[in-house]
N, C-alpha and C positions, 0 to 999 in steps of 0.2 A: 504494500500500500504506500503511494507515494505521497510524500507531503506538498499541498497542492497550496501556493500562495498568491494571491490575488490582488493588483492594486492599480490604483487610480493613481543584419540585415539578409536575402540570400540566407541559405544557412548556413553553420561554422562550426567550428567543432574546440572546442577550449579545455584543454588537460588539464587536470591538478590529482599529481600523482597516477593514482590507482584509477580514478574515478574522471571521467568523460562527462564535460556539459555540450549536451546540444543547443546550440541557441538558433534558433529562428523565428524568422517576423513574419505575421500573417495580416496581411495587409487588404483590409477590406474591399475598400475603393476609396481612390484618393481624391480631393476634393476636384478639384479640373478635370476628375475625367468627362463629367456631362456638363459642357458647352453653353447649352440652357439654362443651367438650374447650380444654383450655390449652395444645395442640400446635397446629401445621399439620396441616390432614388430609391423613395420606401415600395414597399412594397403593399399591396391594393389592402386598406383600410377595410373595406367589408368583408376581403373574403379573411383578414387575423381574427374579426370578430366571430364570423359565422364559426372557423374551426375554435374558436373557446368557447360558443354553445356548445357544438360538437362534443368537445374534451369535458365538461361541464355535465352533459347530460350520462357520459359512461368514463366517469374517473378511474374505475379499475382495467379499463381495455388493457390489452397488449399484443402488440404486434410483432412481429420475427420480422428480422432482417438477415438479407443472408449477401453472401460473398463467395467466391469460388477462386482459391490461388491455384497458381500452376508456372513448376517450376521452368524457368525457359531455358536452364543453363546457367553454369556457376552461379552468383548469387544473386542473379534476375528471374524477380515475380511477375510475372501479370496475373492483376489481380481484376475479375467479372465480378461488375455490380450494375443490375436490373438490366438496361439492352446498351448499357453506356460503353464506350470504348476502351479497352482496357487500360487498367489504371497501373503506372510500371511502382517497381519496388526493386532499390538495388543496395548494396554499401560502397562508403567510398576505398579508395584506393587502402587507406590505412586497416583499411578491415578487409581485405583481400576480393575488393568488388570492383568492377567498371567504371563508379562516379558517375551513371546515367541516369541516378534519378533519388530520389532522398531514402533512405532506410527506414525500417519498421519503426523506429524509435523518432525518428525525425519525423514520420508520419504521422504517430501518434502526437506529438504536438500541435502540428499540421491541425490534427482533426479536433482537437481541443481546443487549437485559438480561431478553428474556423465555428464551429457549437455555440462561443460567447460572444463572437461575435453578432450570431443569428438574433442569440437572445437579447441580446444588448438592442438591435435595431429594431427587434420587434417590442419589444417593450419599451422604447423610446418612444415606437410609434405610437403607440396603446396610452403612455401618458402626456400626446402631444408633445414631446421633446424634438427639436427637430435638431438634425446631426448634420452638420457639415463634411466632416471627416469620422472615421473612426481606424483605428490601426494598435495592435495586438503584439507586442517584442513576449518572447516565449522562451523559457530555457529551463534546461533538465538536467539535473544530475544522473548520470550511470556508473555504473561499475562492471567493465567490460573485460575482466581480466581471467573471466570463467570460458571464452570463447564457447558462448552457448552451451554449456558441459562438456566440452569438449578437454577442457582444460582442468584445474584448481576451482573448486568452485568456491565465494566470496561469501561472506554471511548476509550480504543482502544483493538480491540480484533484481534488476529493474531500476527503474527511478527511483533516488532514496528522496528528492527534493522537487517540485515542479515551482518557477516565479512565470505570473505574465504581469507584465506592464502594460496598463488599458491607457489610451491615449484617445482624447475626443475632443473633439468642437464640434461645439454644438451650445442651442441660447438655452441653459439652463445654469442655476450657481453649480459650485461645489457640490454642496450636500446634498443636492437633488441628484448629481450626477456618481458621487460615490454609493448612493441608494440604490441608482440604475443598476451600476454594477455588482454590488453584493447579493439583490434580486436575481439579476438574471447567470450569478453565480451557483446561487443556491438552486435553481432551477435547470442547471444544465445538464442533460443525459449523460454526457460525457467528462464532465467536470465531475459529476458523480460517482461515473467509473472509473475515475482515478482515487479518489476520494476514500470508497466505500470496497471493503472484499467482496467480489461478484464471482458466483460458483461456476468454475470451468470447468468443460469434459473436456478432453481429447483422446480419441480412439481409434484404432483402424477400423475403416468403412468396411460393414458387412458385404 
């Protein structure tokens, strides 16, 4: 369970010792990129609302998500979600990989500063906040000295630390905007599952 810290570039890879921080910035959308409009383009107001009736009226639902990796060769994944194109997964050169595309671990921040981010926008929406910018710097302790058990295995394996630094413009004070984000911290699927021990199988397929 890693310790997950939350507050109000490229990725890189920064040694101390034993232990490997991953640092990378998940970069929302930056304020220029729409021409038009001096905001984030939010997303359609009736249809956030309709899905929190939705969520509202069956608070216990749950859904499966699924994923299908497949190794391509040394240590490139592609990885099948819904009919989308596949999503690569590699390590860099220091961990005996290609460099063609961020690793599991890099990934996993990846998917965590992009979740707070969702939450952040939408629930900025939700309280009328409007966001000009918003951008996510993310960074992870590991201890990668077990070569996936390959190796000496370490008394803790995975992140022992997770920091993101939330970064926002947008017309709200302070406190309303430290509020957004400890809200849509607490509420994030995946901030969660960093968070919280969450029960795994892994088994060979009958």
């Amino acid at each position: 369970m890693a310790d997950v810290a939350i507050c109000s570039a490229g990725a890189k890879v920064v040694r101390h010792g034993r232990y490997v921080a991953f640092q990378m910035a998940e970069v929302a959308i930056p304020r220029n990129h729409f021409a038009d409009s001096v905001i984030l383009a939010p997303v359609d107001k009736a249809g956030l609302d309709a899905l929190i009736v939705k969520g509202k009226a069956n608070p216990h639902a749950v859904r499966t998500l699924k994923a299908r990796t497949i190794a391509e060769g040394k240590f490139r994944q592609l990885n099948y979600i819904r009919d989308l194109p596949a999503h690569i997964i590699d390590e860099p050169p220091a961990l005996l990989g290609d460099d063609t595309a961020p690793n599991p671990s890099e990934a996993a921040l990846a998917a965590l500063g992009s979740c707070l981010s969702v939450g952040i926008h939408a629930n900025a929406i939700e309280r009328g906040i409007k966001i000009r910018s918003l951008e996510l710097e993310l960074e992870g302790d590991i201890n990668i000295s077990a070569v996936w058990g390959a190796g000496a295995t370490p008394e803790a394996v995975g992140f022992t630390a997770v920091r993101v630094a939330v970064k926002i413009d947008a017309d709200a004070p302070q406190d309303k905007l430290d509020a957004l984000v400890a809200h849509a911290t607490a509420w994030s699927p995946v901030a969660n599952t960093f968070a919280r021990p969450v029960p795994l199988a892994v088994k060979l397929a009958s």
